[in-house]
Biotite code that builds the C-alpha atoms (Angstrom):
import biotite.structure as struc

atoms = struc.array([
    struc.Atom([8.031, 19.493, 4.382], chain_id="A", res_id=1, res_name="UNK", atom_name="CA", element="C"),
    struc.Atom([10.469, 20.600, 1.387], chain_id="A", res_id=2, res_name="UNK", atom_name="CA", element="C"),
    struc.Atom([11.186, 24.019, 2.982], chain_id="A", res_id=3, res_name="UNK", atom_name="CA", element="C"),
    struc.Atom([12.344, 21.966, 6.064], chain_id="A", res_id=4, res_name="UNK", atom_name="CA", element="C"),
    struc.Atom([14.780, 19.754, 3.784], chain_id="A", res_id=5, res_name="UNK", atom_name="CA", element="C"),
    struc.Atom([15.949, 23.291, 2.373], chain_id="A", res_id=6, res_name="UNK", atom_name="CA", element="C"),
    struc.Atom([16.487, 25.341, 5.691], chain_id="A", res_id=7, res_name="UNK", atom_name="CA", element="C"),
    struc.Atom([18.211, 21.779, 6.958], chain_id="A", res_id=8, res_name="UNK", atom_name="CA", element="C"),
    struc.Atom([20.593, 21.947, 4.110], chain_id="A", res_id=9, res_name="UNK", atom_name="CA", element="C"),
    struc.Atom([20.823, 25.549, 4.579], chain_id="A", res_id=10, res_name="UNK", atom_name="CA", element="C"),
    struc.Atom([22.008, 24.705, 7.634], chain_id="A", res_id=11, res_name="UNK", atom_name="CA", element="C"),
    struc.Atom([24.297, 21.958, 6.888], chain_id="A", res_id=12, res_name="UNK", atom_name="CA", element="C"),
    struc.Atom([25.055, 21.095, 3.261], chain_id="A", res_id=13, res_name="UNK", atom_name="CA", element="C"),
    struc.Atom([26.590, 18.290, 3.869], chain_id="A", res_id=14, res_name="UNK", atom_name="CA", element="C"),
    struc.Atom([23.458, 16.401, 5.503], chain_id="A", res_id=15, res_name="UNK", atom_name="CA", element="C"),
    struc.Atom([22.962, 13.629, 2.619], chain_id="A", res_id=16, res_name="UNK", atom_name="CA", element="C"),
    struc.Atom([19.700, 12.493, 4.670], chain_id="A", res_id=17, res_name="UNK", atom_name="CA", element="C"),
    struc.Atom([17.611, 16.380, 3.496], chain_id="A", res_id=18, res_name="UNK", atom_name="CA", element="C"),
    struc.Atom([19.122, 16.188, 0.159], chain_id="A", res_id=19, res_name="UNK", atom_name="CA", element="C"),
    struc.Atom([17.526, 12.533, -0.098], chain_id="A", res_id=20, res_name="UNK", atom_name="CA", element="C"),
    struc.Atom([14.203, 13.304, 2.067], chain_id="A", res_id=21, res_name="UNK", atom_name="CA", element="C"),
    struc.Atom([14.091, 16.872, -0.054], chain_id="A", res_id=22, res_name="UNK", atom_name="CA", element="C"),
    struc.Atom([13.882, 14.283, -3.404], chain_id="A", res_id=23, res_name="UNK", atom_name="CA", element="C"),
    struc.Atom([11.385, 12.106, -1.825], chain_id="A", res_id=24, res_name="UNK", atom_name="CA", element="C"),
    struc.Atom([8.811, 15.470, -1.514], chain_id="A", res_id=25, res_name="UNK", atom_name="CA", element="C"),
    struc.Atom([10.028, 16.416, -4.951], chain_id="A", res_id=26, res_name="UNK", atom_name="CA", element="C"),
    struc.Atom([9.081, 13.314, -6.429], chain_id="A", res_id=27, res_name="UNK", atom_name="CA", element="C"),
    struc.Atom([5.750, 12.949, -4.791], chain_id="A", res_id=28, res_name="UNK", atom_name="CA", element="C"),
    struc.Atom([5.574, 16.259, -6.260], chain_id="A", res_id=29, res_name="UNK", atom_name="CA", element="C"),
    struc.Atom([5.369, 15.306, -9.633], chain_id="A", res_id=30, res_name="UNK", atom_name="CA", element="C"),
    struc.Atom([9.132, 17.638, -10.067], chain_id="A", res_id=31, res_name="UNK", atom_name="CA", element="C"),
    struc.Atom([11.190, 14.908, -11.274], chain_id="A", res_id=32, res_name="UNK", atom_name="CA", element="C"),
    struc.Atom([14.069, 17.322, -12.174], chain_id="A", res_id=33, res_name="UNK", atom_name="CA", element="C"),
    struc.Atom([14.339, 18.609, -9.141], chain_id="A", res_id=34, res_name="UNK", atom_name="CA", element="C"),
    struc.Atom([14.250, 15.144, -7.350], chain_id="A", res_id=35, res_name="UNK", atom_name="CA", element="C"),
    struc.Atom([16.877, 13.777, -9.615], chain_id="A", res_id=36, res_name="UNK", atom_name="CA", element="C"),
    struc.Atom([18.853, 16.926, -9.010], chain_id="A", res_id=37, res_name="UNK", atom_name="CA", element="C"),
    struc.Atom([18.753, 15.867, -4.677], chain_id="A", res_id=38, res_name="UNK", atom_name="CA", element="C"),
    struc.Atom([19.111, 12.526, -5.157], chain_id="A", res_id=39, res_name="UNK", atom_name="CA", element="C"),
    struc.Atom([22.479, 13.254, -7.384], chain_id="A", res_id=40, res_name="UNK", atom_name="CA", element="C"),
    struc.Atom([23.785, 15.758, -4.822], chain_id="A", res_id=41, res_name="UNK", atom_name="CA", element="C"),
    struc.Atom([22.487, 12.416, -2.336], chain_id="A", res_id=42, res_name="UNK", atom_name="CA", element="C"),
    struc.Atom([24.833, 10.245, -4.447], chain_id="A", res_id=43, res_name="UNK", atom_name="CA", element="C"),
    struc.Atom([27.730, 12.997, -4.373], chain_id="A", res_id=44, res_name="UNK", atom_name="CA", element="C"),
    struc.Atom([27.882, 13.288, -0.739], chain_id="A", res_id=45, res_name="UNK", atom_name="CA", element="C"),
    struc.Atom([27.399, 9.322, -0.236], chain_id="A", res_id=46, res_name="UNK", atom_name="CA", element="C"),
    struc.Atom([28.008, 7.216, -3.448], chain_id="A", res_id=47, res_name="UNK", atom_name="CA", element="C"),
    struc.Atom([26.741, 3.747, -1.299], chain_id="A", res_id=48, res_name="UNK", atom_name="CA", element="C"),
    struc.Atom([23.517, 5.652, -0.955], chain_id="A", res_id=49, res_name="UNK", atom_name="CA", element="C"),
    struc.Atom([21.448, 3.090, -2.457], chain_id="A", res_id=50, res_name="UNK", atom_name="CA", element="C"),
    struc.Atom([17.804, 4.161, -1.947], chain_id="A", res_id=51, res_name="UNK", atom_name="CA", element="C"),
    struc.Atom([18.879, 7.282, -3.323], chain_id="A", res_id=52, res_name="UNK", atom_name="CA", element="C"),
    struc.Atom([19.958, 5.677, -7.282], chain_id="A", res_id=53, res_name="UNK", atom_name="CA", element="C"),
    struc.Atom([16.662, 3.297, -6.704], chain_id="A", res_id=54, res_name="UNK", atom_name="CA", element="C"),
    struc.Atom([14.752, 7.220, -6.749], chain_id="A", res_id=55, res_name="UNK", atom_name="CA", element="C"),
    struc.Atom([16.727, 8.347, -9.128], chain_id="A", res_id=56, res_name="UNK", atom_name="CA", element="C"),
    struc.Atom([16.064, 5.856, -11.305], chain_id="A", res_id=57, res_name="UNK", atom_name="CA", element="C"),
    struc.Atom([12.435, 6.268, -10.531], chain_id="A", res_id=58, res_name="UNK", atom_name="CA", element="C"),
    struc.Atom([12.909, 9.979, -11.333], chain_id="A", res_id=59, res_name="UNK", atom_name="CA", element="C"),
    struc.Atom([14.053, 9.255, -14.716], chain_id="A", res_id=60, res_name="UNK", atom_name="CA", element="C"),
    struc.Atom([11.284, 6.324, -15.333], chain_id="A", res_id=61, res_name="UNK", atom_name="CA", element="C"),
    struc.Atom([9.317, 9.555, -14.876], chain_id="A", res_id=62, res_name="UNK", atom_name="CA", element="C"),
    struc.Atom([11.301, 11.574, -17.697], chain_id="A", res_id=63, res_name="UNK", atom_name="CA", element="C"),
    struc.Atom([11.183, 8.463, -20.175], chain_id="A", res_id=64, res_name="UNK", atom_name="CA", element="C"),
    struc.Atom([15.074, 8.071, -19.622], chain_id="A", res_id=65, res_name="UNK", atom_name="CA", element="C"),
    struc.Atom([14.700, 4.753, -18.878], chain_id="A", res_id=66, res_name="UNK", atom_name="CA", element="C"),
    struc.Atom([18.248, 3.868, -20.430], chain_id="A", res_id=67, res_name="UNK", atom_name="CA", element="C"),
    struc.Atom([19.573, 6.299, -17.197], chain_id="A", res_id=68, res_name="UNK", atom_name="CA", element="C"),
    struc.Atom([17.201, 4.920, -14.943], chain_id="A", res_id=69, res_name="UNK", atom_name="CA", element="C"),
    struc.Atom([18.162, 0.984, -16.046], chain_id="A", res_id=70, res_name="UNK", atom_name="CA", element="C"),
    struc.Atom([21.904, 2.538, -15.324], chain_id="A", res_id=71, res_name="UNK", atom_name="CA", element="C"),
    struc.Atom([20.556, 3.674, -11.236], chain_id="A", res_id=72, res_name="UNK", atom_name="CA", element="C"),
    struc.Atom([19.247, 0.290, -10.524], chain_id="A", res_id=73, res_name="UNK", atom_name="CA", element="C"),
    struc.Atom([21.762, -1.957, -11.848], chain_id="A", res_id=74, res_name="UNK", atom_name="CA", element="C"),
    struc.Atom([24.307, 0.413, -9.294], chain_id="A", res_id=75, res_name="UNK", atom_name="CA", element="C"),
    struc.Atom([21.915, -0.120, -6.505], chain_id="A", res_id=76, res_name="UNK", atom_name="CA", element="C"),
    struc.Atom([21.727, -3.927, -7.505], chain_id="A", res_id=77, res_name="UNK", atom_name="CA", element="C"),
    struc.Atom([25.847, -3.860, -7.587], chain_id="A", res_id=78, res_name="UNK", atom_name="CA", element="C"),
    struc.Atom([25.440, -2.016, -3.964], chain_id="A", res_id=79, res_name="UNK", atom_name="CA", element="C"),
    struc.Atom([22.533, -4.100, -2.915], chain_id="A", res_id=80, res_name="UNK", atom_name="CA", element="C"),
    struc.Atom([22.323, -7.478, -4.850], chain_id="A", res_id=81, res_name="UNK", atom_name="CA", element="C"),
    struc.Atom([19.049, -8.785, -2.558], chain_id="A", res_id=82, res_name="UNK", atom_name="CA", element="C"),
    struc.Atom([16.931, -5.200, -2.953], chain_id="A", res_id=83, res_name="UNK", atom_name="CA", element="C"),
    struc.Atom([14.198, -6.881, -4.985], chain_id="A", res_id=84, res_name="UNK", atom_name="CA", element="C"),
    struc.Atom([12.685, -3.776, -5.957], chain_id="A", res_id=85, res_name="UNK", atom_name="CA", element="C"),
    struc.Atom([15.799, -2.382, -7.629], chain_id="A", res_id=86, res_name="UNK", atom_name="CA", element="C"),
    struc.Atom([15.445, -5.718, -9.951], chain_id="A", res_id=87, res_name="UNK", atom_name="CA", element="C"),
    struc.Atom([11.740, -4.718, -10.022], chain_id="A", res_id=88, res_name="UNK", atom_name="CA", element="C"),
    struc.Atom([12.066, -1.707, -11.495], chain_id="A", res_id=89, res_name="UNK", atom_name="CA", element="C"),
    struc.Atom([14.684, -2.209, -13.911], chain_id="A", res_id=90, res_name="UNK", atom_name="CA", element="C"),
    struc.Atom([12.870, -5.249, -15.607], chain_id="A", res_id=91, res_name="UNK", atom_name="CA", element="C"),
    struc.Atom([9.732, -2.697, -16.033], chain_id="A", res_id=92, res_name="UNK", atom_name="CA", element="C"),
    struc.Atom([12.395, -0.248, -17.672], chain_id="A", res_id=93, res_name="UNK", atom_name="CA", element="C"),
    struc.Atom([14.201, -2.804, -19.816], chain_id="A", res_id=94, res_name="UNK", atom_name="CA", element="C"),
    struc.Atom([10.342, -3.859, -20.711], chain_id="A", res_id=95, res_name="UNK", atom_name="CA", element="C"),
    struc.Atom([9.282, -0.427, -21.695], chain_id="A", res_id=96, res_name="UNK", atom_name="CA", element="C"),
    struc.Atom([12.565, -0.505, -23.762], chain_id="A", res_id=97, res_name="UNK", atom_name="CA", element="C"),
    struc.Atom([11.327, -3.940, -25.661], chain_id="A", res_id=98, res_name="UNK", atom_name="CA", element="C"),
    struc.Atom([13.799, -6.113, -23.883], chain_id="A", res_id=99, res_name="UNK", atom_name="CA", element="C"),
    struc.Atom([11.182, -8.664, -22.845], chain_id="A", res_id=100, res_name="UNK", atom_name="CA", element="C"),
    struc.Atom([14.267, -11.362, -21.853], chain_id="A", res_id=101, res_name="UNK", atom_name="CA", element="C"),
    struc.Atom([16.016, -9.086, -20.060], chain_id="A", res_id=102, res_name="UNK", atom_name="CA", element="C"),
    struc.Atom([13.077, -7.847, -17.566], chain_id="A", res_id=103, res_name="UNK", atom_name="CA", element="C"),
    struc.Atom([12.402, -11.436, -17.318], chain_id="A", res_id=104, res_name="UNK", atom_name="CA", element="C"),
    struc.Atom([15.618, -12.337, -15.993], chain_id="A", res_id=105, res_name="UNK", atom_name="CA", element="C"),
    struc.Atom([15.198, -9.302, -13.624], chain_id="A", res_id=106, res_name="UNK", atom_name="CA", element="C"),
    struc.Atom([11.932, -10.500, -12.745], chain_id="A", res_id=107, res_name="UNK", atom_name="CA", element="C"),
    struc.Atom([12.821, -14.161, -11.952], chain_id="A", res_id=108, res_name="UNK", atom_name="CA", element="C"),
    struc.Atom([15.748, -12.605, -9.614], chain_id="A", res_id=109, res_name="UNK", atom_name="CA", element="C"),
    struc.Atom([12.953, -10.425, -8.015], chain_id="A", res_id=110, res_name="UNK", atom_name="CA", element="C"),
    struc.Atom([10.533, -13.018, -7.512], chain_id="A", res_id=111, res_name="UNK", atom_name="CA", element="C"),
    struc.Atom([13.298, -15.273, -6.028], chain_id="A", res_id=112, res_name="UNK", atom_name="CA", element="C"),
    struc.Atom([13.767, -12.480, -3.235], chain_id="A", res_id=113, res_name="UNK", atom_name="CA", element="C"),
    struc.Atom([9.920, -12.891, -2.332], chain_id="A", res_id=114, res_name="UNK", atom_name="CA", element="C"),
    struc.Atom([8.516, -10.073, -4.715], chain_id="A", res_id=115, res_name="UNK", atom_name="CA", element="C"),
    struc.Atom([5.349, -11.684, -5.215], chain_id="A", res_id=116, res_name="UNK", atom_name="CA", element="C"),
    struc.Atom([4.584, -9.345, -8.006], chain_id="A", res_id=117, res_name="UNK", atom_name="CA", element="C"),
    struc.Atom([7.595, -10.388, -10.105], chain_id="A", res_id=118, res_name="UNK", atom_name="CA", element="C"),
    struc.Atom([6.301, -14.136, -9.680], chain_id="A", res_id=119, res_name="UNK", atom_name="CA", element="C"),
    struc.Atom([2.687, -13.000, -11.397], chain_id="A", res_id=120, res_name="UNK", atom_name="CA", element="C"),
    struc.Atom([4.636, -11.394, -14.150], chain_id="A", res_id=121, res_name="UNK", atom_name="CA", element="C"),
    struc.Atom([7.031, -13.957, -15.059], chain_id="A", res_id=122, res_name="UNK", atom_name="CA", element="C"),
    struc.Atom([4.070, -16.451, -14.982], chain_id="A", res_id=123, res_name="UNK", atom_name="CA", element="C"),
    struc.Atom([2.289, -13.845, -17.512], chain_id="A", res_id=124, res_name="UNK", atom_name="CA", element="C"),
    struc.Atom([4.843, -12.572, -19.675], chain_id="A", res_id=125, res_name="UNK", atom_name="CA", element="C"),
    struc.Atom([8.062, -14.792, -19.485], chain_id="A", res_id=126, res_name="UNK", atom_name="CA", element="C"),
    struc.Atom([8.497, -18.401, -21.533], chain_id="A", res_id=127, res_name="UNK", atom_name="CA", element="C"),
])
């Protein structure tokens, strides 16, 4: 599936959609680099490319840069304010980061877009 991505940007380097898809392999993958690297070049080509800063982030959750990754989901929030998992993810991040209030508050928004998850969490962890 990759070296399709690669002979479709081969092809066409300007085809944001293989440069995205390519990151999705990438990442499933377990080459987090290299995703972040197509999901940039994603970005480049289409900065409202939202799906591509929520795997970004995700990418860096995977490097432990979860300042960068908090960074990708609060642009995908600005771009998206109703993608619940964007919220999702940076309240794990700002957790992992011990800013318990903070992923609550991201949690609460979550669960108020009907991420049932978020609602179990804030029950468990949030005052």
């Amino acid at each position: 599936m990759e070296a399709d991505h690669t002979k479709a940007i081969e092809l066409d380097p300007n085809y944001v959609k293989a440069y995205y898809n390519r990151g999705i392999s990438k990442l499933h993958l377990e080459d987090y680099y290299g995703a972040m690297a197509d999901f940039t070049k994603a970005i480049e080509l289409d900065p409202n490319y939202v799906e591509a800063y929520v795997n970004r982030g995700n990418s860096k959750v995977h490097l432990e840069d979860y300042y960068g990754a908090i960074a990708d989901y609060a642009k995908a929030i600005e771009l998206d304010p109703s993608l619940a998992e964007a919220y999702v993810n940076r309240g794990i991040s700002k957790e992992t980061l011990g800013d318990l209030n903070g992923a609550c508050a991201d949690w609460r928004k979550a669960a108020s877009l009907g991420h049932s998850n978020s609602a179990e969490w804030v029950k468990e962890l949030c005052n």
